[in-house]
N, C-alpha and C positions, 0 to 999 in steps of 0.2 A: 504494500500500500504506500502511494506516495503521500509524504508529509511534510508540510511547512509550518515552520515555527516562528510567531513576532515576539520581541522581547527589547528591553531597554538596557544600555550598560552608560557607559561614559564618553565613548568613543566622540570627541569632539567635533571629529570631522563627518560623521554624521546625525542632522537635527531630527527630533522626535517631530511626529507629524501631530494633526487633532487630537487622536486617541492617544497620545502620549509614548507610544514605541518608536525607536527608531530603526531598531534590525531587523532583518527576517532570515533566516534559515533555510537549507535544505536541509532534513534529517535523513541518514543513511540506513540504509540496510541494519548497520550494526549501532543502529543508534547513536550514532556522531552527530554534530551539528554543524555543516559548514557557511561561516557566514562571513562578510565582510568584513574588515576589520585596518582604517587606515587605505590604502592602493594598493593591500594587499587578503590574502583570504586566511582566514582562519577555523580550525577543528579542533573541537570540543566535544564531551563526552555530554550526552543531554540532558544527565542528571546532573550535570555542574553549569548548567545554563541557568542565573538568575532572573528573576522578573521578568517571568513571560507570559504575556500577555493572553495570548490566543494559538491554540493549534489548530491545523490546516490539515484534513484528510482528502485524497483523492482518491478513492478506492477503484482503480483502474489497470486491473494487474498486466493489460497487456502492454501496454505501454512502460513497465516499472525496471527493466532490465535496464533499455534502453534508456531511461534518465537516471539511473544508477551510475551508469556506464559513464556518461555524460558528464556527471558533476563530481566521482569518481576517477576515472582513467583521465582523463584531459592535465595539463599543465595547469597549479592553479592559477587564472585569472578572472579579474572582475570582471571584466566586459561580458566574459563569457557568461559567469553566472547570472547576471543580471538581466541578461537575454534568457534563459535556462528557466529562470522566476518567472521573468513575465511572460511567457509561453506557456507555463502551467498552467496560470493566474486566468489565462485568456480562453484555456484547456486547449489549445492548438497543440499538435504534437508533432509535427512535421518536421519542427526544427530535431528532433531526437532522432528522428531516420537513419542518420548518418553522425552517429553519437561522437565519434572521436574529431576532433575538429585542432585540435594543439597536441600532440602526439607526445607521452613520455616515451621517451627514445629510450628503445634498449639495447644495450653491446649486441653485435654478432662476431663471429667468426673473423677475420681477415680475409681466411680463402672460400667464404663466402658470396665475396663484393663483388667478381667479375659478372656471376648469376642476378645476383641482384642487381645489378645496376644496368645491364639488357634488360632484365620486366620492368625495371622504373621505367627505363625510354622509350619502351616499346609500346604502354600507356599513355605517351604523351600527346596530347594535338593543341596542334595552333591556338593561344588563345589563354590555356592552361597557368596559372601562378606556379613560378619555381620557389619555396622558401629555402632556405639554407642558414646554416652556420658551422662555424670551423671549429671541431673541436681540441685543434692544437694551437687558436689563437684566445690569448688574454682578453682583448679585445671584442670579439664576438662575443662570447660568452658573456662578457658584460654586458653588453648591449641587450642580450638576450633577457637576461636579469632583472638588466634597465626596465626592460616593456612589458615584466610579466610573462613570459611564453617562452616559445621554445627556439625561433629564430630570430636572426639579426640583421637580416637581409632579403630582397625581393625580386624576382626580375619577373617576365613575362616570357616562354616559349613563344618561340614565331614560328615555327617551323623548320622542317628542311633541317635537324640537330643546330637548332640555333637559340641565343634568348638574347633578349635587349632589357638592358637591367644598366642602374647607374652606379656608378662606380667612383674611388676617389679620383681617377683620371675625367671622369666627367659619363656622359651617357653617351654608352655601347652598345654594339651585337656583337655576339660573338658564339664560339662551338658553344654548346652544353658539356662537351669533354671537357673541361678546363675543370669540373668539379667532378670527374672521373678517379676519385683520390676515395681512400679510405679515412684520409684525415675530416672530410667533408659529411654530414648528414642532410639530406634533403626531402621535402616534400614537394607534391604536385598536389594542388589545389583545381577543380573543375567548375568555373566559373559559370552560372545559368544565364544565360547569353542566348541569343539566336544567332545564325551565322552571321548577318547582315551588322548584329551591334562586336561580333568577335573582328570580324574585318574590320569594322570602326577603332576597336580598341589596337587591335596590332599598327595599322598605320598613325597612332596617334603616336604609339612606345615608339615607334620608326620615325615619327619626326624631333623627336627630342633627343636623336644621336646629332653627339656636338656638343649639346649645352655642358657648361660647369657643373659640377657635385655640388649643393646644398650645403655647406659645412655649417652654414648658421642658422638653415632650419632646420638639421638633424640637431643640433647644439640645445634649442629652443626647444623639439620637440621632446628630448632628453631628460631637460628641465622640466616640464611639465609631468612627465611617467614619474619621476620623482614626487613631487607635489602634489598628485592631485587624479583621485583615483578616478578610473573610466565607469562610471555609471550609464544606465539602459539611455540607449540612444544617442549616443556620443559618440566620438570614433576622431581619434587624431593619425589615420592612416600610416601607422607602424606595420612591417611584418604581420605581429601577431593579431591586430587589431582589421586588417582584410581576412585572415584565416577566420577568426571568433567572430564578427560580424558582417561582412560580406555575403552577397546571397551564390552558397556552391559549397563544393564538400570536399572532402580530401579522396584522392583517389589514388596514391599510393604513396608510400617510405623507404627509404634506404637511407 
């Protein structure tokens, strides 16, 4: 049975509404509560959850895996869950279809990679979001951190083993083999698009080869992930924040 829980702490950076709560919860399977806390997510056992207000039953068992899975298995972030809430709220369930959306990334093999990384590209079409991050740079990893999620960077496949993505040398095309490394984890995100608006967006990534890198709005946007958490219907188009709110799903990892 799906459950949500309203309740009040101290948590300044978010205000109590009319009825005087200001949090809400998802409760787990095992009785966890996960809820906001600050720009970032917190769990709690739910018998140690003070001053709660009001519980929330949805008794909808086919649906219950799959927002398990959801609020569960994902990387924690807010955008995510705040999206997650108000989809219940609304009792839409569509957004859980495709439950994993920010992937905890788990080690494989080495002499795995060659096999996986054919079925990534051999999934890929025109159109398609590449995320990535380097997990032998200090750097990404931060970044990663930075935003809540699980990568640090974005491009767009064009096709033809290609992707146009900005870079600090400015906005490129270039192979997809360039992230042919084991040092490298990536997803393909499958953006719901009709052909007509996918051709629109590839010639759009194609015309901004050339321009300079962003360093003062990645700096800016940086600042912000720090301060100031992503609440339902916001979105400061990071990596993680087109993976967690954007309309499309993931459709494969390595």
């Amino acid at each position: 049975m799906l459950r949500l829980v309203t309740f009040r702490d101290f948590d300044p950076w978010y205000r109590c509404d009319a009825s005087g709560w200001n949090k809400i919860g998802y409760v787990t399977a095992s009785d966890q509560v996960l809820y906001p806390l600050r720009t970032h997510l917190a769990l709690s056992r739910l018998a140690n959850i003070k001053g709660i207000s009001r519980m929330f039953s949805f008794p909808d068992s086919e649906h219950d895996q799959s927002v398990e899975a959801y609020f569960t298995k994902n990387k924690p972030h807010v955008g995510l869950f705040f999206r997650g809430i108000s989809e219940i709220m609304k009792h839409d369930y569509s957004l859980f279809e495709q439950p994993i959306r920010l992937p905890i990334l788990q080690p494989y093999p080495p002499q795995h990679f060659k096999q996986k990384w054919n079925d990534f590209v051999a999934k890929l079409e025109p159109g398609d979001l590449i995320m990535t991050v380097d997990t032998k740079s200090f750097t990404s990893k931060l970044v990663a951190a930075i935003d809540h999620g699980t990568w640090s960077h974005s491009g767009m496949y064009v096709g033809h083993g290609r992707i146009c993505e900005a870079i600090p040398g400015g906005v490129t095309e270039r192979e997809i083999k360039y992230y042919e490394s084991h040092r490298y984890r990536l997803g393909a995100y499958r953006v719901k698009a009709s052909p007509e608006q996918i051709i629109t967006m590839i010639a759009f990534n194609k015309a901004q080869i050339g321009k300079p890198y962003s360093y003062l709005k990645v700096a800016l946007l940086g600042l912000r992930k720090l301060v100031i958490p992503l609440t339902e219907g916001k979105s400061s188009a990071s990596p993680n924040d087109v993976a967690a709110l954007g309309p499309g799903r993931l459709i494969s990892v390595i």
